[in-house]
C-alpha positions in Angstrom: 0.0 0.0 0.0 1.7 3.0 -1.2 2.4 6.2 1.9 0.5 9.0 0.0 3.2 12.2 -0.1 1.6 15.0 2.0 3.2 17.9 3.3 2.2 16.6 6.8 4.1 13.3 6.4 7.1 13.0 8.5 8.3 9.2 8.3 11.6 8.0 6.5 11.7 8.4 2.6 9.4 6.4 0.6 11.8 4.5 -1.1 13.0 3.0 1.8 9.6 1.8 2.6 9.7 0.3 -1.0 13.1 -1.4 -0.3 12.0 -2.9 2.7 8.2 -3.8 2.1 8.3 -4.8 -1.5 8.0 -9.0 -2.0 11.0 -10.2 -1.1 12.7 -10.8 -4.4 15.4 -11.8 -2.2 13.6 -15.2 -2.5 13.6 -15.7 1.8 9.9 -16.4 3.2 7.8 -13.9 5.2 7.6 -15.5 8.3 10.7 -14.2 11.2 12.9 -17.0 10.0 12.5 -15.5 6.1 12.3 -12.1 7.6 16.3 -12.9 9.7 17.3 -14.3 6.4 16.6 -10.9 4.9 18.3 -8.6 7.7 21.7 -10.7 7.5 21.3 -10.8 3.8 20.8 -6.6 3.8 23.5 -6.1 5.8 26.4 -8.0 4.3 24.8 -6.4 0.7 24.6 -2.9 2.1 22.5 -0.8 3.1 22.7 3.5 3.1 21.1 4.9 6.8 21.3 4.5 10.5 17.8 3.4 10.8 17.9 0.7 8.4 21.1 -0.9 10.2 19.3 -1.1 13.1 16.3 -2.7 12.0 18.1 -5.2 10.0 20.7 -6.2 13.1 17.6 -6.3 15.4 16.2 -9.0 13.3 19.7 -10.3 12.6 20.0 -10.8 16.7 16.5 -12.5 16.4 17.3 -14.7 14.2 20.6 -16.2 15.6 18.6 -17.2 18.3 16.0 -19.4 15.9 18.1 -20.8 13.2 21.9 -19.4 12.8 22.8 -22.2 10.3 20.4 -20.4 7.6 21.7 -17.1 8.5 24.8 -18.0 7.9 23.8 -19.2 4.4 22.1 -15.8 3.9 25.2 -14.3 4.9 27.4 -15.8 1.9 24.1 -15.6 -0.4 24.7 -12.0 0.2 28.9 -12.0 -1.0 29.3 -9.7 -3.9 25.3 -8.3 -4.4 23.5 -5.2 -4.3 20.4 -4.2 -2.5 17.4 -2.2 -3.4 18.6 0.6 -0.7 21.8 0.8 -3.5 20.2 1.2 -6.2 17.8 4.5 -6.1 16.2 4.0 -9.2 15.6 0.9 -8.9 13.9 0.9 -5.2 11.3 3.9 -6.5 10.4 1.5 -9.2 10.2 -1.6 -7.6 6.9 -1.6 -6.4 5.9 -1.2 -9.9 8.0 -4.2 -11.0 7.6 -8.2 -11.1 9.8 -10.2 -8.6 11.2 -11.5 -11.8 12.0 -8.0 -12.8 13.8 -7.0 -10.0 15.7 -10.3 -9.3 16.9 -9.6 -12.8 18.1 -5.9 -12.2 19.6 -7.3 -8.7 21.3 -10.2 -10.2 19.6 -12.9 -8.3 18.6 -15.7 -10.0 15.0 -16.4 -11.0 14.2 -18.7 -8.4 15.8 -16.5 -5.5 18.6 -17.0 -3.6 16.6 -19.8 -0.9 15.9 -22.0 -4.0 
C-alpha cells in the first residue's frame, strides 16, 4: 500500500519503505525465519542509513537465536550483491516491477537465492 506524499508526512523516505516492504525478491519467506534471512542478507549487501542498520541487526540478533545455520547461508548468499537501498532508481520503481524483474536488475537468480 503505497504512503500517500503529503506535506504533513514525517516518516523516512518512501523509497525506503519500498526497499524494505516490496515482496522479497530476495527469494527468503515472510515468516521471522524468512524475515532474519533478509536482515543478515541486507547487511552484508549494504544498506545506506542509521535506521535501516538497526532494523536489520535487530532481526539479525533474532534470528541467531532461531536458526543461525540459515543465517549463515544468507550471509554468503549475500557476497558480492546489491540491494534495493543501493540502487535509487531501482527501489522507487520496484513496487511497480515483477519479482522477476527486479531479481533480474539485482542479479539474483530467477528462483531466489533460498531455492
Amino acid at each position: 500500500m503505497p504512503v500517500p506524499e503529503t506535506p504533513q508526512y514525517e516518516g523516512p523516505p518512501l523509497g525506503h519503505t519500498a526497499a524494505r516492504f516490496a515482496p522479497h525478491p530476495y527469494g527468503y519467506g515472510t515468516d521471522w525465519q524468512g524475515e532474519a534471512e533478509v536482515a543478515t542478507w541486507e547487511l552484508r549487501a549494504g544498506c545506506r542509513t542509521f535506521d535501516v542498520y538497526c532494523l536489520d541487526i535487530a532481526g539479525m540478533i533474532i534470528g541467531l537465536f532461531m536458526s543461525p545455520a540459515r543465517l549463515w547461508h544468507a550471509f554468503v548468499a549475500a557476497k558480492g550483491q546489491s540491494t534495493l537501498y543501493r540502487d535509487p532508481v531501482l527501489c522507487e520503481s520496484a513496487m511497480q516491477m515483477t519479482v522477476g524483474e527486479v531479481r533480474a536488475r539485482l542479479g539474483i537468480p530467477p528462483g531466489g537465492l533460498n531455492a
